[in-house]
MINU-512467 format. One record per atom (N, C-alpha, C, O): residue in one letter; atom name; z, y, x; residue number from 1. Coordinates in steps of 0.001 Angstrom, whole numbers, plus 524288, in hexadecimal, padded with zeros to 5 digits. Each point is the difference from the previous one (the first is absolute). Layout:
+---------+-------+-------+-------+-------+-----+
! residuo ! atomo !    up ! north !  east ! num !
+---------+-------+-------+-------+-------+-----+
!       a !    CA !     Z !     Y !     X ! NUM !
...
+---------+-------+-------+-------+-------+-----+
***
This chain:
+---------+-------+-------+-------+-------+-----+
! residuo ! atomo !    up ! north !  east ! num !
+---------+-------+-------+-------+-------+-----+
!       x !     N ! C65F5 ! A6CF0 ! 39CA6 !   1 !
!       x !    CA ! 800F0 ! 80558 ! 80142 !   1 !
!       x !     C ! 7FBD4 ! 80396 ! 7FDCD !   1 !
!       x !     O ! 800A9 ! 804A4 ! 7FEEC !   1 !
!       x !     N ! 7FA28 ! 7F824 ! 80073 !   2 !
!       x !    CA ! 7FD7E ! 803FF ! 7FE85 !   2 !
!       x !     C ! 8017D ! 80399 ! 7F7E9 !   2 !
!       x !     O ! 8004A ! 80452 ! 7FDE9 !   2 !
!       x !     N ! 8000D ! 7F711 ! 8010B !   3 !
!       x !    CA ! 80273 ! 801E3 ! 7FA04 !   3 !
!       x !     C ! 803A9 ! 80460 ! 80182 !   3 !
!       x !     O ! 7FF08 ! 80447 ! 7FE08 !   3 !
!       x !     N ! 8050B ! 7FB58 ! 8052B !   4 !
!       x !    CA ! 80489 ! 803FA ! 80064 !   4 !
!       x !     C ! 7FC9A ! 806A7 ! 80018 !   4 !
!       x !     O ! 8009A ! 80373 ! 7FCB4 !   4 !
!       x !     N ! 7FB0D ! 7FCD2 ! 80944 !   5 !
!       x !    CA ! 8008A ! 804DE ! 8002D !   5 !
!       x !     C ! 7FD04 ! 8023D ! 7FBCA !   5 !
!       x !     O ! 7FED9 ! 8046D ! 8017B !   5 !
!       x !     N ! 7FF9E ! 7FAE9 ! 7FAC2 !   6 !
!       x !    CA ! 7FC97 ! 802F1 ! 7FB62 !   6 !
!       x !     C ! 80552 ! 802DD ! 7FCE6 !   6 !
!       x !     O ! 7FF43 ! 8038C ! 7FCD6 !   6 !
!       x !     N ! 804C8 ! 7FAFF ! 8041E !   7 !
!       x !    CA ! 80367 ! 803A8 ! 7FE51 !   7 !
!       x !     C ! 80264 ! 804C6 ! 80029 !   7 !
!       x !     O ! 8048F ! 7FF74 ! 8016D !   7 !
!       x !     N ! 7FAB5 ! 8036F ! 7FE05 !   8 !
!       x !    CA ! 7FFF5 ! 805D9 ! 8006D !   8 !
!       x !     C ! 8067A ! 801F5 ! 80087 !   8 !
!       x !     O ! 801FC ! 801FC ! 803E7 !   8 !
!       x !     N ! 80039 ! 7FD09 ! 7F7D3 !   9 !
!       x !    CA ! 806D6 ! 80067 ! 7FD87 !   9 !
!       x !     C ! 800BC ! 7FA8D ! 7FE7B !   9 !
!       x !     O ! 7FD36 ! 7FC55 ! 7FEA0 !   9 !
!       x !     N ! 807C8 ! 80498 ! 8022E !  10 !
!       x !    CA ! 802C0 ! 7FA7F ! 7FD2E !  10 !
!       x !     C ! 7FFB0 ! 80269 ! 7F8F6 !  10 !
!       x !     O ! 7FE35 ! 7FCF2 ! 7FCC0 !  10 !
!       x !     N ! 80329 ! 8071B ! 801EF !  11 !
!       x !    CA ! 80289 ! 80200 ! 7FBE8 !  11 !
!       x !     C ! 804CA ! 7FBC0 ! 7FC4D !  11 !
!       x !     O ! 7FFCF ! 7FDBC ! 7FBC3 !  11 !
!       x !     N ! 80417 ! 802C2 ! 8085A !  12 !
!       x !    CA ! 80368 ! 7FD4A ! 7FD05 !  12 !
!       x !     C ! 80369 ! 80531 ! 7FC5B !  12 !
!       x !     O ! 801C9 ! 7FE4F ! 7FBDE !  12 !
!       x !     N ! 7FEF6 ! 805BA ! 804CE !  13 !
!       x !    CA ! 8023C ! 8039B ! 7FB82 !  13 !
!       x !     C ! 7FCC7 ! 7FFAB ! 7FA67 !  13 !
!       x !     O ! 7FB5D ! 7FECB ! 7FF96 !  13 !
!       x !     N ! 806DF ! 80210 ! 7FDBE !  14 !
!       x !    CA ! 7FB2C ! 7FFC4 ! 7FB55 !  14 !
!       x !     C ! 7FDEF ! 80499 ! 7FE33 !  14 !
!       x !     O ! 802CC ! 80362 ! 7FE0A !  14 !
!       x !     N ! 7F827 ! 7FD1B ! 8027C !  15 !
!       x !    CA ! 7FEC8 ! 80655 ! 7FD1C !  15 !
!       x !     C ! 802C4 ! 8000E ! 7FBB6 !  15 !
!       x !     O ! 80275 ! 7FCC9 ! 7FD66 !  15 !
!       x !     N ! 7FC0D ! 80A28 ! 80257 !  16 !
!       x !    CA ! 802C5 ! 80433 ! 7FC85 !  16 !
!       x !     C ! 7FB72 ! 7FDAF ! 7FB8C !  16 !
!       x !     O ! 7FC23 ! 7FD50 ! 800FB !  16 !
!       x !     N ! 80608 ! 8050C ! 7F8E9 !  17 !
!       x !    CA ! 7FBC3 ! 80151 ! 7FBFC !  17 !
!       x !     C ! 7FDF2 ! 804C3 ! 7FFCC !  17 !
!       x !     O ! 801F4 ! 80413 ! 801A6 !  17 !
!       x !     N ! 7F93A ! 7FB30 ! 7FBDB !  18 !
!       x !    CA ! 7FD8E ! 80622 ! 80143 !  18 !
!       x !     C ! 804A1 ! 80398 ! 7FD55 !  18 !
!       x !     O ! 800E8 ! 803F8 ! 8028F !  18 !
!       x !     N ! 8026C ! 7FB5C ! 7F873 !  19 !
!       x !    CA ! 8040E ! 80281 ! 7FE4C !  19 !
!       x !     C ! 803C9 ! 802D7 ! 80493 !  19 !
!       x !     O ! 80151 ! 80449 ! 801BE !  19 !
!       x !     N ! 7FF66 ! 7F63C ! 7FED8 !  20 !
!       x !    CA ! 80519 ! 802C1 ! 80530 !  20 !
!       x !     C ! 7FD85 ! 80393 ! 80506 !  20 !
!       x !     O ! 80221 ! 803BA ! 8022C !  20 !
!       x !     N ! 7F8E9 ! 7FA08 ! 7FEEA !  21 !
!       x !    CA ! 7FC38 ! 80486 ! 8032B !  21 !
!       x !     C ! 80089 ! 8059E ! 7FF61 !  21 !
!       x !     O ! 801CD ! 80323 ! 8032B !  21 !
!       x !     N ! 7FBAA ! 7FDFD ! 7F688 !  22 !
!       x !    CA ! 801B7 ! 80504 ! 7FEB2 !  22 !
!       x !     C ! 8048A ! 80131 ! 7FF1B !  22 !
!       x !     O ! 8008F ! 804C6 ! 7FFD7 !  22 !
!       x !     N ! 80431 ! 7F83E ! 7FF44 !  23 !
!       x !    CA ! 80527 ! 802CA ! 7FFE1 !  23 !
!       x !     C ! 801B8 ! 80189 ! 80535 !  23 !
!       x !     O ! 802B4 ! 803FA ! 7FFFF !  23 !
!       x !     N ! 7FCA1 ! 7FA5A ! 80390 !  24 !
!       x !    CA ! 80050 ! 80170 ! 80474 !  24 !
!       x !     C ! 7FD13 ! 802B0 ! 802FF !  24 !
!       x !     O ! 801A4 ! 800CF ! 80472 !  24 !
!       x !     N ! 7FA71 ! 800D3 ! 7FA5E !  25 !
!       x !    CA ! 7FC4F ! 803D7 ! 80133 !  25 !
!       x !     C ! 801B2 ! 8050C ! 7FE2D !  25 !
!       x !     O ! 7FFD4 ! 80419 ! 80283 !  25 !
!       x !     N ! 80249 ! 7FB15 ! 7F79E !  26 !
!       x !    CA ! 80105 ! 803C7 ! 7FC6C !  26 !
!       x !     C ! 805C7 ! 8023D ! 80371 !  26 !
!       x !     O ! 7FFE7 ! 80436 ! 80253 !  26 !
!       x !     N ! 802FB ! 7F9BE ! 7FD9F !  27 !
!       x !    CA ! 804F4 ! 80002 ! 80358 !  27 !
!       x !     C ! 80008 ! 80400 ! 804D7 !  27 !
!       x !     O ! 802B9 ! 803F6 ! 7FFE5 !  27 !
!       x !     N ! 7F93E ! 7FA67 ! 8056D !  28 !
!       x !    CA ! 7FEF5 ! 800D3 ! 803D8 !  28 !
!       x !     C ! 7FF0E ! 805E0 ! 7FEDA !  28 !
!       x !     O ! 802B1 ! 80344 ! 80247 !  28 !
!       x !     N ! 7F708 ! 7FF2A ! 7F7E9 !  29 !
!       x !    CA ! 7FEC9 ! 8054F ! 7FFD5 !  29 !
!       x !     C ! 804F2 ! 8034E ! 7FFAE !  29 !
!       x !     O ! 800CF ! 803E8 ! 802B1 !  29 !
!       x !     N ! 803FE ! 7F926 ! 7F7FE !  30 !
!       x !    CA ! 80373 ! 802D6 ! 7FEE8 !  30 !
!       x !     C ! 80297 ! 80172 ! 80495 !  30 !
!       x !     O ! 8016F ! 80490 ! 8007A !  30 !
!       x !     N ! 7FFB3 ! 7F6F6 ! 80455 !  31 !
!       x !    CA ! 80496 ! 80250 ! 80348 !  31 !
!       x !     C ! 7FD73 ! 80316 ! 80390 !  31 !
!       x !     O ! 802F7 ! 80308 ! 80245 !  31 !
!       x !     N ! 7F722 ! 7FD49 ! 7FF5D !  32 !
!       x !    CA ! 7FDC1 ! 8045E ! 8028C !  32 !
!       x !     C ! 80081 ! 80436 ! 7FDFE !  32 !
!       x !     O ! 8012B ! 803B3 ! 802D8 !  32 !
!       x !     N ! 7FE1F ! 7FD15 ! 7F7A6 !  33 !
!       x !    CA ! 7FFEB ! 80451 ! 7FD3C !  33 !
!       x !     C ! 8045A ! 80392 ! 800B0 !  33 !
!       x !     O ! 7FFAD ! 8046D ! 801D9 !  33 !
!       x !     N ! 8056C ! 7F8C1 ! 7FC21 !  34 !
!       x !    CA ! 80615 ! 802E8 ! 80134 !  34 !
!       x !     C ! 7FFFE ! 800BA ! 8052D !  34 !
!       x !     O ! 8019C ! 80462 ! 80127 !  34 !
!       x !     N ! 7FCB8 ! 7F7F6 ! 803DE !  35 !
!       x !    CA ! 80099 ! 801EC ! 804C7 !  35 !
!       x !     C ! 7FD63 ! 805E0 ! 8016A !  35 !
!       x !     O ! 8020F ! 803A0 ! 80265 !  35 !
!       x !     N ! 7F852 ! 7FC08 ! 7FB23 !  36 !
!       x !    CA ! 7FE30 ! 80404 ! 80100 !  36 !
!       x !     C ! 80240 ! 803BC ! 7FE30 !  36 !
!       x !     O ! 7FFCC ! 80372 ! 80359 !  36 !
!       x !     N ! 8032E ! 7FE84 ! 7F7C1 !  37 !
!       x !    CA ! 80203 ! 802D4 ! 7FCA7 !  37 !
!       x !     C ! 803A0 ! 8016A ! 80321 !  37 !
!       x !     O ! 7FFC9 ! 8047B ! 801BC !  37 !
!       x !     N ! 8050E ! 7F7A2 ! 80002 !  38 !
!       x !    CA ! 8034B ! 80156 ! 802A9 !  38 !
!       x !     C ! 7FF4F ! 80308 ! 80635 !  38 !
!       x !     O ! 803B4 ! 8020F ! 80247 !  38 !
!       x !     N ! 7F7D7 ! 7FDC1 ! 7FF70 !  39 !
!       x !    CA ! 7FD27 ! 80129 ! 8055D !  39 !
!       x !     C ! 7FE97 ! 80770 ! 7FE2E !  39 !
!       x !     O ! 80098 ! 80449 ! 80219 !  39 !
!       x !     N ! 7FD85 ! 7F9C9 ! 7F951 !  40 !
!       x !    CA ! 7FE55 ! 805BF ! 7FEAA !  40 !
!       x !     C ! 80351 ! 8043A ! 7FEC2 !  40 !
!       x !     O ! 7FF1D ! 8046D ! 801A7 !  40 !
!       x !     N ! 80442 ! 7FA99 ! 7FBD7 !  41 !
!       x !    CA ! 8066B ! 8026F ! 7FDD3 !  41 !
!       x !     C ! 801B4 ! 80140 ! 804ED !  41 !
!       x !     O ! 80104 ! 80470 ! 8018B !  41 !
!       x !     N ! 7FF47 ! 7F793 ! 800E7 !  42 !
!       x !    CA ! 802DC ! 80160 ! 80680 !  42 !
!       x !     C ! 7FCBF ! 80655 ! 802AA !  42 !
!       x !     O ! 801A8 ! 8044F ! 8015A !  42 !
!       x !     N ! 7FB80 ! 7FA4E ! 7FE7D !  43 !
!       x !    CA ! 7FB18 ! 80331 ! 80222 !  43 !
!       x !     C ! 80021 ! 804F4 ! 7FE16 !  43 !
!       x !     O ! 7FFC3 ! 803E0 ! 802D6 !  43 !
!       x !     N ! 8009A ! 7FC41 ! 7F890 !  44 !
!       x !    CA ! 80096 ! 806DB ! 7FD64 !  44 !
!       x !     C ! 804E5 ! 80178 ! 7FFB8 !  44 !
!       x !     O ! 80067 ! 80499 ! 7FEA4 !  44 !
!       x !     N ! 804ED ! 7F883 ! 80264 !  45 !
!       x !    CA ! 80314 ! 800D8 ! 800FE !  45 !
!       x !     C ! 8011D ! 8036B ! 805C5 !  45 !
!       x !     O ! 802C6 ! 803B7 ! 80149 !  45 !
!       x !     N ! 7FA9D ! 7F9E0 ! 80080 !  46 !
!       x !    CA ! 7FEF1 ! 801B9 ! 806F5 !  46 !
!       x !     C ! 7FEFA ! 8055D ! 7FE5F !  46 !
!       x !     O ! 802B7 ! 803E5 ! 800C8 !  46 !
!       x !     N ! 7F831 ! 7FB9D ! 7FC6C !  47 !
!       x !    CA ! 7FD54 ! 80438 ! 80234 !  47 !
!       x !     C ! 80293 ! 804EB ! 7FD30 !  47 !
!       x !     O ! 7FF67 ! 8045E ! 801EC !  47 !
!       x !     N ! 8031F ! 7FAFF ! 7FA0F !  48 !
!       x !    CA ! 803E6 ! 8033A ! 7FD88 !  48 !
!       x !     C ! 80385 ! 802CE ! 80316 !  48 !
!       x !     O ! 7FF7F ! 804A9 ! 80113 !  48 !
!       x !     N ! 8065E ! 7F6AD ! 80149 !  49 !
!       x !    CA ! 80101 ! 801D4 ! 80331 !  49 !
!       x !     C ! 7FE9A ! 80202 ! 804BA !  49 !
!       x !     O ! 80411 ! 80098 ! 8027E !  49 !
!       x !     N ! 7F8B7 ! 80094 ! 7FFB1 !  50 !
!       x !    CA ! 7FD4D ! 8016F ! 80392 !  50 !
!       x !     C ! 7FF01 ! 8078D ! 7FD9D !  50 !
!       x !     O ! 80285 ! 803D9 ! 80169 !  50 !
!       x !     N ! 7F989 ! 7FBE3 ! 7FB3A !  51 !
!       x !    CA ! 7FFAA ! 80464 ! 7FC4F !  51 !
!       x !     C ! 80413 ! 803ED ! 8006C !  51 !
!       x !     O ! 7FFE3 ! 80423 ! 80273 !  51 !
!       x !     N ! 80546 ! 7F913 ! 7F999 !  52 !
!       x !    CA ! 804C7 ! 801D8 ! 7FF6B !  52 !
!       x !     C ! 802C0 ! 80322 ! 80576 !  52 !
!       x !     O ! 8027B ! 8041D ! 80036 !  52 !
!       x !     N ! 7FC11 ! 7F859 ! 803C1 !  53 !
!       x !    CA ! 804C6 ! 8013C ! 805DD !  53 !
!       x !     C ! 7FD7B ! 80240 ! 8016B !  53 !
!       x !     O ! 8025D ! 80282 ! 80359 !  53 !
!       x !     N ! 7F684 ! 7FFB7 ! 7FC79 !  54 !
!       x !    CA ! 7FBD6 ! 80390 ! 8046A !  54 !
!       x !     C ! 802AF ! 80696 ! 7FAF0 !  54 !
!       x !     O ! 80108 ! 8045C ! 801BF !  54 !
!       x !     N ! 7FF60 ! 7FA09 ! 7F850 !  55 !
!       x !    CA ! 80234 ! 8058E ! 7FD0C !  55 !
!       x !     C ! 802AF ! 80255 ! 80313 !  55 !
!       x !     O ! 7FEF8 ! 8040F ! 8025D !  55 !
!       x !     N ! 80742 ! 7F7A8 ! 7FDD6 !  56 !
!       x !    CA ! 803B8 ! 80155 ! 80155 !  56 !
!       x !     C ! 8013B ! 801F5 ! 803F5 !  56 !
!       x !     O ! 8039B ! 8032E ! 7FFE6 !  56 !
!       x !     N ! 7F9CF ! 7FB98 ! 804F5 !  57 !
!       x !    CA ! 7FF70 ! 80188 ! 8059C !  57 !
!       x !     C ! 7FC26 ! 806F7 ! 7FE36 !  57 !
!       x !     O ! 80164 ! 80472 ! 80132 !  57 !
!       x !     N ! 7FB91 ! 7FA7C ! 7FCDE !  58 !
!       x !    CA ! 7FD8A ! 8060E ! 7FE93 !  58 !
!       x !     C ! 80269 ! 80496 ! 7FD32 !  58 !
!       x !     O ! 7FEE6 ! 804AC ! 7FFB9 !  58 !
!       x !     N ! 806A3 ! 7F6D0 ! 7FD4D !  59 !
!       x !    CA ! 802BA ! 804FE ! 7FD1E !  59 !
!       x !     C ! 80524 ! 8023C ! 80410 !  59 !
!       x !     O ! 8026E ! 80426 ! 80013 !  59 !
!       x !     N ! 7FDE5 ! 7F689 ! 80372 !  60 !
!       x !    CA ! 80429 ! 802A9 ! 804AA !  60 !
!       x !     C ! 7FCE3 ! 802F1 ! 8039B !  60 !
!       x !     O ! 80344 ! 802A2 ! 8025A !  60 !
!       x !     N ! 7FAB6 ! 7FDDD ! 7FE79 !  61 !
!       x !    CA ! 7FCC9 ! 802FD ! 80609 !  61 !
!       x !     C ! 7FED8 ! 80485 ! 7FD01 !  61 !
!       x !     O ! 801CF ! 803A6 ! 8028F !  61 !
!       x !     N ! 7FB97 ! 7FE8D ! 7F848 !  62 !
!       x !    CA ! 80125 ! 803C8 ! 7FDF9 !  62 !
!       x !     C ! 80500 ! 801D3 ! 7FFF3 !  62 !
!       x !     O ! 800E4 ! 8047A ! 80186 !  62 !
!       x !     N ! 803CF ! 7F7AB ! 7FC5F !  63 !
!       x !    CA ! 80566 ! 801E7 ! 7FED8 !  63 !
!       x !     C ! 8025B ! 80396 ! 80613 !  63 !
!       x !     O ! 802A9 ! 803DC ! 80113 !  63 !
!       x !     N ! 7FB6D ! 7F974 ! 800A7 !  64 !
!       x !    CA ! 80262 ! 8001A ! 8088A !  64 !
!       x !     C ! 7FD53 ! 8071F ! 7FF98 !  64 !
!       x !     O ! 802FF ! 803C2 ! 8001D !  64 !
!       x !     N ! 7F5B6 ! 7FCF3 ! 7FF54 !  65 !
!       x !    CA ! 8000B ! 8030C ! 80166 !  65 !
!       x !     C ! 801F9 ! 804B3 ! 7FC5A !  65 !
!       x !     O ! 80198 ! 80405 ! 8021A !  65 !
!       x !     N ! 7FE4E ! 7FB81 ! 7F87C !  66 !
!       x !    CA ! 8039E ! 803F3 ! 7FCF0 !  66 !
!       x !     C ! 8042A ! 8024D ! 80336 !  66 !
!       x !     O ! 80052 ! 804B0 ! 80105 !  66 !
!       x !     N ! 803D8 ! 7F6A0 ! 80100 !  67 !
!       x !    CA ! 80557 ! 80222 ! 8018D !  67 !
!       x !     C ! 7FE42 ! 8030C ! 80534 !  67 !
!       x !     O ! 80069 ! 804C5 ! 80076 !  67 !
!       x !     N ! 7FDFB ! 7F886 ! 802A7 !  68 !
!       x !    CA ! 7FE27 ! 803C3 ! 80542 !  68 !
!       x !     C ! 7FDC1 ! 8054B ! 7FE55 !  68 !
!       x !     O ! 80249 ! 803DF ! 801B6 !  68 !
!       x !     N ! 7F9C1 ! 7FCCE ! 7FB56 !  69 !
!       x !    CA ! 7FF36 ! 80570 ! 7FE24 !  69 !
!       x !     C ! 80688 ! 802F4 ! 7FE2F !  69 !
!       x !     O ! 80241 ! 803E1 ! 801BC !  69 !
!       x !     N ! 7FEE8 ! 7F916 ! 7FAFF !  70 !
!       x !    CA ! 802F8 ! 8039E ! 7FDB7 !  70 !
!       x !     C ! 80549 ! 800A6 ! 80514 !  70 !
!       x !     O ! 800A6 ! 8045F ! 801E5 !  70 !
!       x !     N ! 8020D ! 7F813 ! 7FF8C !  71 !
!       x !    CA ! 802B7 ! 801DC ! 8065E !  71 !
!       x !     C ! 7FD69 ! 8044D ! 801E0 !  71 !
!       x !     O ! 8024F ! 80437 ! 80032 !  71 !
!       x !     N ! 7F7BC ! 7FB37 ! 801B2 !  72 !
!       x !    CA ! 7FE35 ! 8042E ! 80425 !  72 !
!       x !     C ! 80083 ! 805E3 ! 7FC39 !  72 !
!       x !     O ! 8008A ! 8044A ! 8021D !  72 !
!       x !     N ! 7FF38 ! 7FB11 ! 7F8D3 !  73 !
!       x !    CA ! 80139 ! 805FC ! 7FD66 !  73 !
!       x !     C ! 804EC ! 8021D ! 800D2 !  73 !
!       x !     O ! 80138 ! 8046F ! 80169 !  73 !
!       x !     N ! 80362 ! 7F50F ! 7FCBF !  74 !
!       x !    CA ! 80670 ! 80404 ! 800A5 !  74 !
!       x !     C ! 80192 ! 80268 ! 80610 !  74 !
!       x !     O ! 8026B ! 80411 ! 800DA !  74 !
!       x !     N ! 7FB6A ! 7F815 ! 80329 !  75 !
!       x !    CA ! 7FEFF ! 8018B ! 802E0 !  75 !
!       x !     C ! 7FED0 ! 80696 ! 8007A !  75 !
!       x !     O ! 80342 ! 8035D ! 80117 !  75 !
!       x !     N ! 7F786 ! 7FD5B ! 7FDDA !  76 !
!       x !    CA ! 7FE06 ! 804F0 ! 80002 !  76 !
!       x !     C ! 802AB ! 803B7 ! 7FDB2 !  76 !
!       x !     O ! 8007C ! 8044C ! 8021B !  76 !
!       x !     N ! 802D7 ! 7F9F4 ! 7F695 !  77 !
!       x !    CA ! 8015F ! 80438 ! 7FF52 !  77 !
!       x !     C ! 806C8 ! 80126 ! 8036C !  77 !
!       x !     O ! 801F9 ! 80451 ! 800C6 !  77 !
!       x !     N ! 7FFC4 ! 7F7B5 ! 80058 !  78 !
!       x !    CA ! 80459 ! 8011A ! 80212 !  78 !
!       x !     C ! 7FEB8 ! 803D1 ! 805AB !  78 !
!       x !     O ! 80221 ! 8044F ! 80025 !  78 !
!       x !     N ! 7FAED ! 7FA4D ! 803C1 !  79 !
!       x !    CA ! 7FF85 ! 802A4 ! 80453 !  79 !
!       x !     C ! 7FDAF ! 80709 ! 7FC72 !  79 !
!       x !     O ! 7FFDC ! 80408 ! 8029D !  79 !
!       x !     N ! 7FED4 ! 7FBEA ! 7F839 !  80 !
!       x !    CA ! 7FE9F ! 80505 ! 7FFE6 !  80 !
!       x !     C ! 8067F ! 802E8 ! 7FE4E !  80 !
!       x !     O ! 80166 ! 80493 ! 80080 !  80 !
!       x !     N ! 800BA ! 7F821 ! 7FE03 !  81 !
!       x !    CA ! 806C1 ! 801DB ! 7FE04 !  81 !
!       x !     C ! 802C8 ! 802A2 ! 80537 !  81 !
!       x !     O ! 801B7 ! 8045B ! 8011B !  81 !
!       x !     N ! 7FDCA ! 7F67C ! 80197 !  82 !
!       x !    CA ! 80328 ! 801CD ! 805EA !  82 !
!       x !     C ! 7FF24 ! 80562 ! 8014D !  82 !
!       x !     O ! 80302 ! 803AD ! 800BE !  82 !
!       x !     N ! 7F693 ! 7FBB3 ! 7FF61 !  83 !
!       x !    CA ! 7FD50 ! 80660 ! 8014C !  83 !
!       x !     C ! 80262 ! 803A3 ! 7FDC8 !  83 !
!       x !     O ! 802FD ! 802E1 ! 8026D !  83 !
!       x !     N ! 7FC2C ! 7FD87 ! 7F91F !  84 !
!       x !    CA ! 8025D ! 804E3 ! 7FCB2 !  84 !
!       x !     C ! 80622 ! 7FEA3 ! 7FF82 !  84 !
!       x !     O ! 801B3 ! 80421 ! 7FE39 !  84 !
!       x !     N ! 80277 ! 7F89A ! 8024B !  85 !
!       x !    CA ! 80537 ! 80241 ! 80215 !  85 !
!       x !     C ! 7FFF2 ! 80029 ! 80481 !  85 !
!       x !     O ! 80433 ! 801AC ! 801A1 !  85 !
!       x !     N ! 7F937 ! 7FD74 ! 80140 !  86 !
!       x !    CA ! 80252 ! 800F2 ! 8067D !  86 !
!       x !     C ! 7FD62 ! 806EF ! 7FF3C !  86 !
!       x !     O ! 800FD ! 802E4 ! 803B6 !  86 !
!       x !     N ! 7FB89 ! 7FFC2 ! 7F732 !  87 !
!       x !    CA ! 7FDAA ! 80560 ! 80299 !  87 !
!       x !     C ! 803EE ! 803B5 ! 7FC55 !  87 !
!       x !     O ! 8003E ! 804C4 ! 80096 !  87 !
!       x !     N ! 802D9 ! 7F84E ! 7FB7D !  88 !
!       x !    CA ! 803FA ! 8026B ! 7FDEB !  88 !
!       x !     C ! 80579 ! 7FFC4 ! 801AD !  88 !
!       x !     O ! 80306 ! 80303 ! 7FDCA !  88 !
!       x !     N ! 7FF01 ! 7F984 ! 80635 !  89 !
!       x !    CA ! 8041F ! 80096 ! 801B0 !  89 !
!       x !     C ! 7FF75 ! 801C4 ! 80419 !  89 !
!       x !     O ! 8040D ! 80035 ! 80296 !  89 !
!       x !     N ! 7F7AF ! 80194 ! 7FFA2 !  90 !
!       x !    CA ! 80096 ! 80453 ! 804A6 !  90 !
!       x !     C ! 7FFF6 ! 80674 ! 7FED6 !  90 !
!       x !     O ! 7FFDE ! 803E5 ! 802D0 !  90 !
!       x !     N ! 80058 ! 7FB0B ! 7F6D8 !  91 !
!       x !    CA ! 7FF58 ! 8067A ! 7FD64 !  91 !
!       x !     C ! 806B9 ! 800BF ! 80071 !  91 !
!       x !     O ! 8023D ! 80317 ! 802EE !  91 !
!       x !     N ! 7FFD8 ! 7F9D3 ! 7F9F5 !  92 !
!       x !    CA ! 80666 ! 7FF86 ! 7FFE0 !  92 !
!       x !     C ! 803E1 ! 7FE57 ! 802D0 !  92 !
!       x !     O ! 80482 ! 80065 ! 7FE5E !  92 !
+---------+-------+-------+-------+-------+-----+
***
């Protein structure tokens, strides 16, 4: 028994060559790389749309208050119409 425990691993798989080491090393950078790429694309995509929909929300809430102004004028000028026929059909 004592021979046995000096054994650390069996290593019954057989190592890699240093070749295949770096092809697979090489492998591993590439698919981090596109992951990251793809992580990043995602990301400015976001932040794009995001951009785009805070415009768009700024060009409606302007649009909203345009129309409310402009209502509260026809408004105004109509109540000034009423005025002046209700002060001309009490002439006739």
């Amino acid at each position: 028994m004592a021979g046995v425990s000096g054994f650390k691993k069996m290593n019954w798989a057989p190592k890699q060559s240093a070749w295949e080491e770096m092809q697979a090393a090489r492998a591993k950078r590439r698919q981090n790389m596109e992951d990251f790429m793809a992580r990043s694309n995602a990301l400015a995509a976001g932040f794009q749309r995001a951009a785009t929909l805070q415009i768009q929300g700024i060009g409606e809430l302007a649009a909203q208050n345009a129309q409310a102004r402009l209502q509260a004028k026809a408004k105004e000028m109509q109540a000034e119409l009423e005025a002046k026929f209700a002060s001309i059909s009490k002439l006739v």
